[in-house]
C-alpha positions as CSV (number, residue, x, y, z in Angstrom):
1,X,-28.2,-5.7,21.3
2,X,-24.4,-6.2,22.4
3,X,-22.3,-8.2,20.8
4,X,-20.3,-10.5,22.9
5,X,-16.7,-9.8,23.3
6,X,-14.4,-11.8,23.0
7,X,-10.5,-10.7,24.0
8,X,-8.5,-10.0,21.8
9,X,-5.8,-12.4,21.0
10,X,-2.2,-12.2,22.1
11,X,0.1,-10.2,19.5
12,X,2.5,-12.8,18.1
13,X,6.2,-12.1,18.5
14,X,7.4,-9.9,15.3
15,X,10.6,-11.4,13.5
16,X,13.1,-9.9,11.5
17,X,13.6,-10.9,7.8
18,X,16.6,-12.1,8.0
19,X,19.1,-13.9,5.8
20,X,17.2,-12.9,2.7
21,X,20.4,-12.2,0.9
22,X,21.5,-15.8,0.4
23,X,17.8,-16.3,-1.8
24,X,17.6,-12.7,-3.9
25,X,17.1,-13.9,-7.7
26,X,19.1,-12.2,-10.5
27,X,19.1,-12.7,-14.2
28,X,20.4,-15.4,-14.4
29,X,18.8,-17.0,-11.5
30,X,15.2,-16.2,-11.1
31,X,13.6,-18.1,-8.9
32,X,15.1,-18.7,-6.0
33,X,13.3,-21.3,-3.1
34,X,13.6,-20.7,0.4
35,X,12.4,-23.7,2.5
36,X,11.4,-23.1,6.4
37,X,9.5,-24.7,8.7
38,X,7.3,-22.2,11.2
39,X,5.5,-23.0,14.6
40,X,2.1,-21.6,15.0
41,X,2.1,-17.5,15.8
42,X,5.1,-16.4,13.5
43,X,4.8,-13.0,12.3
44,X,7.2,-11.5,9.8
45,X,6.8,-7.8,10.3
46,X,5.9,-5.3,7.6
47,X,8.5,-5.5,4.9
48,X,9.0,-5.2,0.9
49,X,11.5,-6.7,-1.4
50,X,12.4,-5.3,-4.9
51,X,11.1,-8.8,-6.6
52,X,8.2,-10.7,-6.6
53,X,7.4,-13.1,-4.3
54,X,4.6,-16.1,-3.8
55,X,3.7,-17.3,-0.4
56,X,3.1,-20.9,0.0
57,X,2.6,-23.2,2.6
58,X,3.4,-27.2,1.9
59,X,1.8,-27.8,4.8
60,X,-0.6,-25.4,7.3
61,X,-2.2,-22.0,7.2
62,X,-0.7,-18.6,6.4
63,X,-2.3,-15.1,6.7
64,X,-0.7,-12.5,4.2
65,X,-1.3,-8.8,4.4
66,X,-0.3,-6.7,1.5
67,X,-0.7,-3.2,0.7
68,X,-1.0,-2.1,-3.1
69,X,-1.9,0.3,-2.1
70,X,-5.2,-0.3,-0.2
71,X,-4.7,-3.1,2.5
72,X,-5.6,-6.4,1.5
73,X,-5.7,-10.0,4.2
74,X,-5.4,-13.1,3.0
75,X,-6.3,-16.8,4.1
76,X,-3.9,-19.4,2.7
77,X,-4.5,-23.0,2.9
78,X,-2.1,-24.9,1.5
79,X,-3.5,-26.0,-2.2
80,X,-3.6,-21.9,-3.1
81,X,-0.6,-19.4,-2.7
82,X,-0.2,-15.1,-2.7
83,X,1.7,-13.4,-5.2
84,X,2.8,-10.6,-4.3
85,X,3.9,-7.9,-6.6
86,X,7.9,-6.2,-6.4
87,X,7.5,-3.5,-3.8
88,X,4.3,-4.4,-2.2
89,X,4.8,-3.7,1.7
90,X,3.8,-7.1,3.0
91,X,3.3,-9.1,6.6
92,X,2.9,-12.8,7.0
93,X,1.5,-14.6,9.9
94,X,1.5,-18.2,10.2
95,X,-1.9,-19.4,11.9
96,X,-1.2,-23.1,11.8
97,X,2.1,-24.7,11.9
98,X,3.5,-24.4,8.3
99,X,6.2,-26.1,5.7
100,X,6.7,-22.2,4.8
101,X,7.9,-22.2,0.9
102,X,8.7,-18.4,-0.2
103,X,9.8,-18.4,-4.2
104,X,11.5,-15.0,-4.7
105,X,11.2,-14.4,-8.5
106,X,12.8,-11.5,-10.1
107,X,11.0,-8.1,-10.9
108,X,11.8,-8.8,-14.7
109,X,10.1,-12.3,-14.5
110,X,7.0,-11.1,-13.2
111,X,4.0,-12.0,-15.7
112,X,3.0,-9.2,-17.7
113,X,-0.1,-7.2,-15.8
114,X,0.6,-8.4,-12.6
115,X,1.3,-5.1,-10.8
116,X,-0.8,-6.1,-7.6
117,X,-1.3,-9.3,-5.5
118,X,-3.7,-11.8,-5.7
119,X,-4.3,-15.8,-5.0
120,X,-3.8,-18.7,-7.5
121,X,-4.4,-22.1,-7.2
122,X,-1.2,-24.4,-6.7
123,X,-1.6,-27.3,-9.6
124,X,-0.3,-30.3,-8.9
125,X,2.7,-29.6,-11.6
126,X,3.6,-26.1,-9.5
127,X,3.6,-27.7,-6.3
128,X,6.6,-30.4,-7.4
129,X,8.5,-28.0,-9.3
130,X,8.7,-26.0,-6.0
131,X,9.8,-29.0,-4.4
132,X,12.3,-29.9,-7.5
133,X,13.5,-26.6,-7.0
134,X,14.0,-26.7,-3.3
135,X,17.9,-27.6,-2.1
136,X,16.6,-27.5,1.3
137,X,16.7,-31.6,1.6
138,X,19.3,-32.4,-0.8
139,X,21.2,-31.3,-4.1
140,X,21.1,-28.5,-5.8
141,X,19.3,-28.8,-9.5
142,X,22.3,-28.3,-12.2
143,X,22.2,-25.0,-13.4
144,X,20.9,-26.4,-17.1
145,X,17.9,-28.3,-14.9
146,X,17.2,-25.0,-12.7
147,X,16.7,-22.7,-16.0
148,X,14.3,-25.3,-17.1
149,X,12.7,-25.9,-14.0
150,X,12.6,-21.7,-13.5
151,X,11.1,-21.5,-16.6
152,X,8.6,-23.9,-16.5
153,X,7.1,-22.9,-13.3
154,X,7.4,-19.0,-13.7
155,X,4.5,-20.1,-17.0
156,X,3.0,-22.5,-14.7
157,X,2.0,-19.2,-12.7
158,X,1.5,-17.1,-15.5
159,X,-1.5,-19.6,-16.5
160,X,-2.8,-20.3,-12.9
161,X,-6.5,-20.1,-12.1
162,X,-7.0,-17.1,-9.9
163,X,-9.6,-16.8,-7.2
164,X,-11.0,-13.4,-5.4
165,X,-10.1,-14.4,-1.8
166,X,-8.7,-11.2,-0.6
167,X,-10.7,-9.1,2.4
168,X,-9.8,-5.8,2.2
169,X,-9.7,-3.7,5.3
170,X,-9.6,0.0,6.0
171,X,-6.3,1.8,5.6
172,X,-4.7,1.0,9.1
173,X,-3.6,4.8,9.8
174,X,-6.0,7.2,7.6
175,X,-8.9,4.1,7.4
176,X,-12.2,5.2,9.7
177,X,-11.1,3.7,13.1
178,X,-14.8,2.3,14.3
179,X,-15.0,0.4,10.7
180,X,-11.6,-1.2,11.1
181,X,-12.3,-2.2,14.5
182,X,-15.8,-3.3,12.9
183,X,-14.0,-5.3,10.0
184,X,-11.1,-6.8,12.9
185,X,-14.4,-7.9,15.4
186,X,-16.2,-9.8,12.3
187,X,-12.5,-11.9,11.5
188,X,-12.2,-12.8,15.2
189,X,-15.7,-14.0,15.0
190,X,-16.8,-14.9,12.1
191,X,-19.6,-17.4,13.4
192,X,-21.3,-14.4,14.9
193,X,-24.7,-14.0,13.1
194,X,-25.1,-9.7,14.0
195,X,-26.8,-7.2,11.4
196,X,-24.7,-4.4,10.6
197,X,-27.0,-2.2,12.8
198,X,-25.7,-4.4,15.9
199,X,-22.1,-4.2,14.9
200,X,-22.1,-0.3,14.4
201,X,-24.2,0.2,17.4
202,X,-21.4,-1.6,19.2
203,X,-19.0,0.8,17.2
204,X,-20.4,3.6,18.5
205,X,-22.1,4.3,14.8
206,X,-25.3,4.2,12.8
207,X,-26.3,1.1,10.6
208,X,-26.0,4.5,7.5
209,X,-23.0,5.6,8.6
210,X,-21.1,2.3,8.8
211,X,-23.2,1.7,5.2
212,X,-21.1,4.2,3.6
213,X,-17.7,4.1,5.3
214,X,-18.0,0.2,3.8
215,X,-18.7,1.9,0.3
216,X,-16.5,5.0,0.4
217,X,-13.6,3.2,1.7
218,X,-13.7,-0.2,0.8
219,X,-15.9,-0.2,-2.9
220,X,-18.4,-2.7,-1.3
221,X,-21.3,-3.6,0.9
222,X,-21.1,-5.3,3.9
223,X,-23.3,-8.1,2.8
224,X,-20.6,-8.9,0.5
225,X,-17.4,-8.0,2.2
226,X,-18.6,-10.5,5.5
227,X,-19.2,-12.8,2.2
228,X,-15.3,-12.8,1.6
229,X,-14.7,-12.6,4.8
230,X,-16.4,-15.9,5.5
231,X,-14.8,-17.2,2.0
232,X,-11.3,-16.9,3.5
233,X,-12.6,-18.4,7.2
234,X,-14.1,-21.6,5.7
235,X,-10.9,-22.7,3.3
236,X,-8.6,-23.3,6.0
237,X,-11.2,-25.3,7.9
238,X,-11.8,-27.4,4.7
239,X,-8.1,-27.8,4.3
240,X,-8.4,-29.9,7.2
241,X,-10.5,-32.1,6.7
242,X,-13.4,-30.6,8.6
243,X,-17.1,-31.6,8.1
244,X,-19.7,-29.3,6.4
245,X,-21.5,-29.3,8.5
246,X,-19.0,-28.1,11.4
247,X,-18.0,-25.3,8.7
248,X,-21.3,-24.1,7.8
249,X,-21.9,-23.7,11.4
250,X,-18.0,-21.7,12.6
251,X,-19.3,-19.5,9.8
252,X,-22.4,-18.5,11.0
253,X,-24.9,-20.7,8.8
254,X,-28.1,-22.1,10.4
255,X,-28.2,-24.9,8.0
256,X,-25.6,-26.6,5.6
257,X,-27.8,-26.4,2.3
258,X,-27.4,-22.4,3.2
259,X,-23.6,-22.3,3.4
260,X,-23.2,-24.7,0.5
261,X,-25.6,-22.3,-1.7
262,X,-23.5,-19.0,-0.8
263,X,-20.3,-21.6,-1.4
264,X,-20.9,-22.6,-4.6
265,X,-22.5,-19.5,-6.1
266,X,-18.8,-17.7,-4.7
267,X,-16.2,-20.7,-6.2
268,X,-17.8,-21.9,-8.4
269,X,-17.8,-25.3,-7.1
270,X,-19.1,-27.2,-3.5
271,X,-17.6,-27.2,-0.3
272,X,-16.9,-30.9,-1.0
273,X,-15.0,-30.5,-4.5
274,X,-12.3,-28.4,-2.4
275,X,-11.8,-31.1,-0.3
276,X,-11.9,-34.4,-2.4
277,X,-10.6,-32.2,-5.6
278,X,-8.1,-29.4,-4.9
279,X,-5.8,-31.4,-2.3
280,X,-6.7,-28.9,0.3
């Protein structure tokens, strides 16, 4: 049976990095804040930076794609943030308007064993020392309170809960073609309740063959990567307030008690506690 297709969305307009210079941390300045506000549909093109860097959103949604070196997308609501490691090509999109909050934090900062990227939960105590350390609207910290400040939220990070919210994809130039396109078709619609059999059918592919392509090239089963998939879908959707209920269903649930099971069992916690708990 066919899936329905559904066009493809309109590439955003890529952007430059620019004025980066003015934030790059040193030694004796290693956390740097860069405060911007983004409209719906911004794309930063594929870049790297020789420092670290964590993505953060005050407000709205981001999507980050990093490489390290297999390709990794994630969904950022504003209540969890990416680090991403020195070096690791990177892309951000902005899905929903966004208080865009980029901390650059020098290589020699970066917490010991963090060579790769992954997401961590913004405390309440991280998110206002990014905001005492943001000069965006109004004075610079003295240099005495910056160190402090610096140093307090570079351990703040270093002792962050951490949560397995990344989707991996296929390499984008030497991945399997129909299994990208596969992974790509599932994001766009994640509501759609197909077997794998009807998405590799559509791919031109056997229900085996996509089977292993999903275990050779990305280390896990379908059943589990739509799981993350899904994962990164419904925190957004929580972050703004919306129902259960209307969750459950945008990610393909029949019932509530269903998507709150596979919720729970996957955080930890209910679809509830992330929106009454975690200020998403």
């Amino acid at each position: 049976m066919p899936r329905p297709s559904s066009p493809l969305p309109a590439r955003p307009a890529l952007i430059s990095v620019d004025g980066i210079n003015a934030f790059t941390p040193s030694p004796a300045r290693p956390v740097r804040v860069r405060a911007r506000s983004m409209p719906a549909d911004t794309h930063f093109k594929p870049h790297r930076h020789g420092w670290a860097q964590l993505a953060y959103c005050a407000s709205g949604i981001l999507q980050v794609t990093a490489s390290v070196p297999d390709e990794v997308t994630y969904i950022v609501p504003p209540s969890r943030a990416v680090w991403i490691a020195p070096g690791a090509l990177h892309a951000i999109n902005v899905l929903e308007a966004a208080e865009f909050r980029t901390l650059y934090i020098h290589a020699r900062a970066t917490p010991a064993g963090w060579q790769g990227c992954r997401v961590i939960v913004v405390s309440p105590l991280l998110r206002e020392m990014v905001l005492a350390l943001d000069a965006h609207d109004g004075p610079r910290p003295s240099a005495a309170r910056e160190a402090m400040l610096s140093s307090l939220l570079i351990d703040e990070i270093t002792h962050a809960d951490t949560q397995p919210l990344g989707v991996p994809l296929p390499h984008a130039e030497h991945g399997d073609k129909r299994l990208r396109a596969l992974c790509e078709a599932v994001l766009r619609a994640p509501a759609e309740r197909a077997t794998l059999a009807e998405w590799a059918a559509d791919m031109g592919a056997s229900e085996r063959t996509m089977a292993r392509l999903f275990r050779d090239e990305l280390g896990t089963s379908y059943q589990q990567w739509r799981q993350q998939a899904i994962l990164a879908h419904a925190l957004p959707l929580l972050a703004r307030g919306t129902p259960v209920s209307q969750v459950a269903a945008a990610s393909g649930y029949a019932s509530d008690s269903a998507f709150s099971a596979m919720f729970k069992a996957a955080m930890g916690q209910s679809p509830s506690y992330f929106q009454n708990k975690n200020g998403l």
